[in-house]
C-alpha positions in Angstrom: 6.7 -12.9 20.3 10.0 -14.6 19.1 13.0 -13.3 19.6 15.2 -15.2 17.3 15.0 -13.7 13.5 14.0 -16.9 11.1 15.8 -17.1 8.0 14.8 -16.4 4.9 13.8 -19.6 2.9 10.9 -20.3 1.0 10.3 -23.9 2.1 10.3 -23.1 5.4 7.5 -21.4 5.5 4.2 -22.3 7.5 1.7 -23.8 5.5 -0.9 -21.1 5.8 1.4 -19.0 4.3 2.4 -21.3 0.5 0.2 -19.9 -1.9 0.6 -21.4 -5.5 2.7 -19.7 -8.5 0.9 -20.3 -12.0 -0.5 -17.5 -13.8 -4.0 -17.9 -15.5 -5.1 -16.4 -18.8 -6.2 -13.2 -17.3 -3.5 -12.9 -15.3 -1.3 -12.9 -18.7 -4.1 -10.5 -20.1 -3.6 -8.2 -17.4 0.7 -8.2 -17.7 -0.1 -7.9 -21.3 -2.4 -4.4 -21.1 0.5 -3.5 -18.6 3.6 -4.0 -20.7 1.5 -2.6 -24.0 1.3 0.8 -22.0 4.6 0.9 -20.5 3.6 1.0 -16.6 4.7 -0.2 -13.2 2.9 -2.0 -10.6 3.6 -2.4 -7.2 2.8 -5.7 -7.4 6.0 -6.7 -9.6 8.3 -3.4 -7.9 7.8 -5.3 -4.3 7.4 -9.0 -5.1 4.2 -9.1 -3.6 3.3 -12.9 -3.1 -0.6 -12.1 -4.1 0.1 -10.8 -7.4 -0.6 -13.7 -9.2 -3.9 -13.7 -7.5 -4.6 -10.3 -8.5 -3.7 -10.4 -12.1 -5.8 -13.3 -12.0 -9.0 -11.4 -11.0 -7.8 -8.6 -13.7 -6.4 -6.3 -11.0 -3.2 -4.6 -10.2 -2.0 -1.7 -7.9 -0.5 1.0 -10.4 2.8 2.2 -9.3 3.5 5.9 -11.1 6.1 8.5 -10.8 8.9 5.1 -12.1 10.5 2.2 -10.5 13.1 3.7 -9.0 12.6 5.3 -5.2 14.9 8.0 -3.1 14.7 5.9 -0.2 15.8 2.7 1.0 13.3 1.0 3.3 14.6 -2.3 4.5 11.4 -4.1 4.0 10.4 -3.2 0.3 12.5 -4.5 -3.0 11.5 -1.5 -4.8 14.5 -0.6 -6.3 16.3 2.7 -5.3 19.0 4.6 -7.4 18.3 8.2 -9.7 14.8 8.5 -10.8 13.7 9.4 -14.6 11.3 13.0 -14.8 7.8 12.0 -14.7 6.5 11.1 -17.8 3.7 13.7 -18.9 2.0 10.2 -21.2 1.7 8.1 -17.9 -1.8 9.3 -16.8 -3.2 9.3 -20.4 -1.8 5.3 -20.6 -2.8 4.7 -17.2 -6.5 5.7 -17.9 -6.3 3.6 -21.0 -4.9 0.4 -19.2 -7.9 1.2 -16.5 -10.3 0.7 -20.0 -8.7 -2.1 -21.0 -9.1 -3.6 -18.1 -12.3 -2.8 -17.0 -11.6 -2.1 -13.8 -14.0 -0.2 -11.4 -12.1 0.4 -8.3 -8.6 1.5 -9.0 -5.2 1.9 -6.8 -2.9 4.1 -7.5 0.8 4.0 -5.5 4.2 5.8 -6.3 7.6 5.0 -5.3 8.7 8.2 -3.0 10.3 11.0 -4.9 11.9 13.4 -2.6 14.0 14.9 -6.0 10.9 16.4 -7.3 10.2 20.3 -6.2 6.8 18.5 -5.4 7.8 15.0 -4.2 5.0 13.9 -6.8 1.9 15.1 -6.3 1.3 16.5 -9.2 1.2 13.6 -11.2 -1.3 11.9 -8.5 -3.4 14.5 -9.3 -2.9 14.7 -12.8 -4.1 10.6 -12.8 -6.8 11.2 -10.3 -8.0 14.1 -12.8 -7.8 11.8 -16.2 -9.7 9.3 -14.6 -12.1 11.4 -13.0 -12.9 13.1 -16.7 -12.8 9.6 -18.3 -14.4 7.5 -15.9 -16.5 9.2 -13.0 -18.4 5.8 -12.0 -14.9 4.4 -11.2 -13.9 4.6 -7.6 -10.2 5.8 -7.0 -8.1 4.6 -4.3 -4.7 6.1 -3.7 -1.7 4.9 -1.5 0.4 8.4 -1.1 4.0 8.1 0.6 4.4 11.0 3.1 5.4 14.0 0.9 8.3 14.6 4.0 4.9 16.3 5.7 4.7 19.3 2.9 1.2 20.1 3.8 0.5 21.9 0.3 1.9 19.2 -1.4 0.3 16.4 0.4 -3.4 19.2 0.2 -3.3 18.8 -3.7 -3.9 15.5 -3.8 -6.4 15.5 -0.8 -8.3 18.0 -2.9 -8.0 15.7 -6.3 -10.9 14.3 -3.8 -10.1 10.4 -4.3 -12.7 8.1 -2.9 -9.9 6.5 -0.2 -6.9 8.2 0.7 -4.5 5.5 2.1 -0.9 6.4 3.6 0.7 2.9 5.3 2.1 3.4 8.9 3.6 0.4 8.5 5.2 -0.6 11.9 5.6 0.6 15.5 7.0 3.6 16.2 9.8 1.7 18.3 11.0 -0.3 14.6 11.0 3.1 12.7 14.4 3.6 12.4 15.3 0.1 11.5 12.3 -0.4 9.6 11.8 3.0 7.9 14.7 5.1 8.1 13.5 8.2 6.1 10.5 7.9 7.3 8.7 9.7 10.7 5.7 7.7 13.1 4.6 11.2 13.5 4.5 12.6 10.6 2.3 9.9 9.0 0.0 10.0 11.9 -0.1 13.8 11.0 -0.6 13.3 7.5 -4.0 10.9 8.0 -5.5 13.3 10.3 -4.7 16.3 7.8 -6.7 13.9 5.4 -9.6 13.1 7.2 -10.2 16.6 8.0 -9.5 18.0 4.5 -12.2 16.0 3.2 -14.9 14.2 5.4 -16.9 12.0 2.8 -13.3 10.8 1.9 -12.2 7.4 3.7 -8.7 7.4 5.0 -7.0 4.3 5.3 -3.3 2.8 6.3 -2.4 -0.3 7.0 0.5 -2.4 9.1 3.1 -5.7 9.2 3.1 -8.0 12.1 6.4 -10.6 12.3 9.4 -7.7 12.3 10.1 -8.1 16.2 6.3 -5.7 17.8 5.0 -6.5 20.6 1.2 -6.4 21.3 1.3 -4.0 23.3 2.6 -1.7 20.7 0.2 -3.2 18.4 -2.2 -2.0 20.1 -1.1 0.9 20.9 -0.6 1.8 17.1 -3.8 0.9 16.6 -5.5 3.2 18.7 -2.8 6.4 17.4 -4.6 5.3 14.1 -8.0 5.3 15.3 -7.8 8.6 17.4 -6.0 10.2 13.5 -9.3 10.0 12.0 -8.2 6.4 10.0 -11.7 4.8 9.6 -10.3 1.6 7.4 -7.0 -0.3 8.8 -5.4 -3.9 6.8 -2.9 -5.8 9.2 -0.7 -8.7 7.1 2.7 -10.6 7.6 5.8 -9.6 6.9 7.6 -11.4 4.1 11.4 -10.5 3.0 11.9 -10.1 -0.4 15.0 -11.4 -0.3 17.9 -12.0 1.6 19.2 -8.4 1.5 15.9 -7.8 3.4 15.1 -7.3 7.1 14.4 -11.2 8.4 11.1 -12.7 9.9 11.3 -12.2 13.5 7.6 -14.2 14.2 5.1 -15.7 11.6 1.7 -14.6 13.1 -0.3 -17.6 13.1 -4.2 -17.1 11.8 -6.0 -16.8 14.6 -3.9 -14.4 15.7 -5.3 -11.8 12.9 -8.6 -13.0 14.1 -7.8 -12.1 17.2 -6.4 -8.4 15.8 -9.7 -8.0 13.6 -11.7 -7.9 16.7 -9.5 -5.7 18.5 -9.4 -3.2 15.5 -13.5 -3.4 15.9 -13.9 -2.8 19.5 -11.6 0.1 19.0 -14.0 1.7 16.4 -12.4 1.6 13.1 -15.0 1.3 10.4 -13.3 -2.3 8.5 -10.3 -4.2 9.7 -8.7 -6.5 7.5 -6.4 -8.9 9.2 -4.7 -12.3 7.6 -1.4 -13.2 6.7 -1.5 -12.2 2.8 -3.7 -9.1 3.4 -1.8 -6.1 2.1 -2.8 -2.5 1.5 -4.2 -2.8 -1.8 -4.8 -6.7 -2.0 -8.6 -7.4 -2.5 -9.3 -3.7 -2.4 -12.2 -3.8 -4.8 -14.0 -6.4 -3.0 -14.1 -4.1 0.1 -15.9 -1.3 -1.5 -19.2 -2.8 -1.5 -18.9 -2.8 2.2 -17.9 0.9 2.5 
């Protein structure tokens, strides 16, 4: 692993990790349906470098509950600062941005909301619920922060009965604090097993960044804390800052490297791994289902 952080700038970045910028028709389709309803995707909250990509298949990660998060993780751009109530319209003109978009498999995220009596739960389950009414062909993924390990809160939502239930880990347990200061190791690893026994035929997921300063070991170690928490479906991707303000790249995890992790996550027993340098939690997660 390297040891010296590399700074942030754009055009020094390997080539295997330049994707290009323009925005198709559908892509301007799908920010279109988005503005017209007045919602948030994660996809523009954290800069995510695939979501041109994505808009350009007609996808996008939802991101309820507002833009604005009660902590300050030092990898995401999601910006922090008071939070608005929820908004009682959002999963009514969520379900009818899922219409217009015809979308099949859907992800659903929040920024955390530790000001709320119920750190938002409710209003996961009040989308899961419209949907489900709406919509029961559709699959429903949802990508839940940790609830600060409230296991009635976090139970609500396990009981909404989405399809996948997917709560990031993120890092090792040794970059936490740095990493994700408001956040625990062990509670998440808590929270996934609580999932995957609340609801058996429901497939629990997180996922994890290589390049903030791991070392394999730990890697693999994480892994395997994953696998033996009753997490069936793990996605490994780089690291990329957001900006300046951000923690730097320590390593850029060459290709073969996720190759390399892909296998690894098999042998250990996990039911899909999904290792590259643009894979995120929720990129491509449609395409996966027809594996599942």
């Amino acid at each position: 692993m390297a040891t010296r952080a590399i700074r942030w700038r754009r055009e020094r970045l390997p080539d295997w990790l330049k994707q290009p910028l323009s925005r198709t028709a559908s892509g301007s389709a799908v920010d279109g349906i988005l503005r017209g309803q007045r919602l948030h995707t994660i996809c523009e909250e954290a800069r995510c470098p695939n979501r041109n990509h994505c808009y350009s298949r007609g996808t996008a990660t939802f991101l309820i509950l507002g833009d604005r998060c009660t902590r300050s993780c030092r990898f995401c751009s999601v910006k922090g600062g008071p939070p608005l109530p929820p908004d009682p319209g959002e999963p009514e003109r969520l379900l009818e941005a899922v219409i217009a978009m015809g979308l099949r498999h859907v992800v659903i995220t929040s920024v955390n909301r530790d000001d709320l009596p119920d750190q938002g739960c409710g209003q996961f389950v009040r989308c899961i619920e419209s949907i489900r009414a709406a919509l029961p062909e559709v699959r429903i993924e949802v990508l839940i922060p940790d609830f600060r390990g409230i296991h009635e809160d976090m139970d609500r939502v396990f009981h909404a009965a989405p399809d996948i239930l997917n709560h990031n880990i993120e890092t090792v347990p040794r970059l936490y604090r740095r990493v994700r200061p408001g956040a625990r190791y062990e509670r998440s690893l808590a929270l996934l097993a609580r999932a995957r026994k609340a609801k058996p035929r429901m497939w629990v997921k997180s996922g994890l960044m290589l390049g903030l300063g791991e070392a394999e070991s730990e890697v693999d170690r994480l892994l395997l804390d994953l696998h033996a928490h009753g997490v069936q479906i793990v996605t490994i991707g780089q690291y990329l800052p957001p900006s300046p303000e951000h923690l730097p790249v320590e390593e850029y995890v060459h290709p073969d490297r996720y190759v390399e992790w892909e296998a690894r996550g098999r042998a250990i027993g996990f039911d899909m791994v999904f290792a590259g340098p643009f894979v995120r939690s929720s990129y491509m997660a449609d395409a996966q289902v027809p594996l599942l």
